[in-house]
C-alpha positions as MATLAB code, in Angstrom:
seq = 'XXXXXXXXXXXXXXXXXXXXXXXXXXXXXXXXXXXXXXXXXXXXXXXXXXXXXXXXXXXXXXXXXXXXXXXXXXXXXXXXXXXXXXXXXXXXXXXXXXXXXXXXXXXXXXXXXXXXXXXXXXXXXXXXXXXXXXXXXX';
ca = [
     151.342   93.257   84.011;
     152.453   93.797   87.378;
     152.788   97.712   88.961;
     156.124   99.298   88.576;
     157.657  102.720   87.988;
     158.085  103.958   84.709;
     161.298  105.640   85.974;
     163.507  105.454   88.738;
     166.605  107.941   89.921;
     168.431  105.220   91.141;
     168.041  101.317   90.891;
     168.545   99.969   93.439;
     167.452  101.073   97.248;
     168.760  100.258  100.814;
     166.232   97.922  102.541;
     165.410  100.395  105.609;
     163.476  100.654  108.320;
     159.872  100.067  108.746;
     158.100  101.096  111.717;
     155.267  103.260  113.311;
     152.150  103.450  111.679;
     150.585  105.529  109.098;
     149.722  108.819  109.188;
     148.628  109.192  105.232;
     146.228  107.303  103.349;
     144.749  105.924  106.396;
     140.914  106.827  105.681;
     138.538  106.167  103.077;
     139.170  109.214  100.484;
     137.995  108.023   97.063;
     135.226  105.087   97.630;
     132.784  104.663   99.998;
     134.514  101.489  101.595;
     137.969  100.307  101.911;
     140.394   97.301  102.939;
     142.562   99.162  105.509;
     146.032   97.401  106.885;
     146.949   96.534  110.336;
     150.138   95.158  110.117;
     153.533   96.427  108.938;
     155.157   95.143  105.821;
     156.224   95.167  102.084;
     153.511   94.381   99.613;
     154.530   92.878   96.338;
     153.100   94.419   93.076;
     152.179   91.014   92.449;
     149.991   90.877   95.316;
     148.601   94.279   94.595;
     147.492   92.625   91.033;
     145.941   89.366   92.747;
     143.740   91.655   94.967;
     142.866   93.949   92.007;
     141.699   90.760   89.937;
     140.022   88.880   92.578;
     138.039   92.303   93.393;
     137.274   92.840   89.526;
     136.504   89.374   89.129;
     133.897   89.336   92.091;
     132.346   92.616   90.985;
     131.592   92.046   86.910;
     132.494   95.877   85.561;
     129.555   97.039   88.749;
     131.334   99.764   90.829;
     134.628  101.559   91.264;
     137.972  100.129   92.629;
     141.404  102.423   93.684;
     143.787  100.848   94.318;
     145.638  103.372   97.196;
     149.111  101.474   97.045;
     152.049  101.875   94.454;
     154.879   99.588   94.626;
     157.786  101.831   94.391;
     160.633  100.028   96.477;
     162.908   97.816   94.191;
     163.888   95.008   96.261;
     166.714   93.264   94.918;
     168.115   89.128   95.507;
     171.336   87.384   95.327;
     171.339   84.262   93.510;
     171.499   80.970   95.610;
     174.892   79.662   95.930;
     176.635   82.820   95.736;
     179.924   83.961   97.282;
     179.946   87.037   99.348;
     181.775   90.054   97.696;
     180.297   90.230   94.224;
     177.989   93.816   94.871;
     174.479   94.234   95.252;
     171.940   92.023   93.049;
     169.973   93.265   90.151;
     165.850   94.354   91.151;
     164.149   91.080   91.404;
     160.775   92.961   91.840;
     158.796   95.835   93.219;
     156.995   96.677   96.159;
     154.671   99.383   98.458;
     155.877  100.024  102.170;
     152.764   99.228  103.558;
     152.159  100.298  107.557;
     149.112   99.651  110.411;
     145.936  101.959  109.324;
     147.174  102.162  105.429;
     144.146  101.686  103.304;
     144.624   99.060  100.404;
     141.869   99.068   98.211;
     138.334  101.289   98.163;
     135.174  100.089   96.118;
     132.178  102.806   95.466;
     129.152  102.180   93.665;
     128.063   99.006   95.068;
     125.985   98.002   98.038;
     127.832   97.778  101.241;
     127.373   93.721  101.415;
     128.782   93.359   98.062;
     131.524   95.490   98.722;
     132.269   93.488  102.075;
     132.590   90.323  100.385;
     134.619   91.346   97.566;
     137.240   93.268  100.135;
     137.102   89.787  101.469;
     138.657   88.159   98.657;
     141.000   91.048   98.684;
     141.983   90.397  101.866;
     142.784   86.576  100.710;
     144.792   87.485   98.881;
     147.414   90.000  100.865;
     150.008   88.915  103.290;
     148.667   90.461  106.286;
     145.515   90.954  108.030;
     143.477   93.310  106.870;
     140.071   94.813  108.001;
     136.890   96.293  106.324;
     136.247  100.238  106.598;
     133.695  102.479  105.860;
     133.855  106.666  104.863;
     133.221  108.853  107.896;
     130.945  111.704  106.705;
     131.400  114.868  108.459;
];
């Protein structure tokens, strides 16, 4: 089942404007490594839900995942073949602003190899390029 909001104020959103890059939830705060972002984009909740599996999948129940992303954005499409005039379209799905430094995923528990390879596949799996990052300890 993919991500989504349990409730929403309105239903449908304005497409806005993406740009800059992130100044929250751009370092390692739950795991001890992360997948961290470096372009600019929407991510899907269904992509969200690949990563997650692949990374669960790769793993067997050894370790922690967070996923750091919620899609929250309702992005909605007109049907092909459709005149102009006839309003906005209904949600067709959801999906997390995503911008350059925004960690994705973290994993803790596991060795820092295994953790590298299973970001990997996580990384496969989202729309952009992404990069492996480690906690910074004071």
């Amino acid at each position: 089942m993919p991500l989504m909001p349990k409730r929403v104020k309105f239903r449908k959103q304005q497409r806005g404007k993406l740009r800059g890059v992130a100044t929250r939830c751009n370092y390692v705060a739950f795991g001890e490594y992360g997948l961290q972002c470096m372009d600019i984009g929407w991510l899907t909740a269904r992509q969200i839900e690949a990563g997650r599996v692949a990374a669960t999948h790769f793993l067997q129940r050894e370790g922690k995942i967070y996923v750091r992303v919620f899609p929250d954005k309702p992005i909605s499409k007109k049907p092909l073949e459709t005149r102009m005039g006839t309003g906005k379209a209904e949600p067709e799905y959801w999906a997390a602003r995503v911008k350059p430094g925004t960690v994705l995923f973290e994993i803790a528990g596991v060795a820092s190899e295994v953790a590298k390879q299973a970001l990997s596949r996580v990384a496969h799996k989202m729309p952009f390029k992404c990069r492996f990052v480690e906690r910074r300890h004071a």
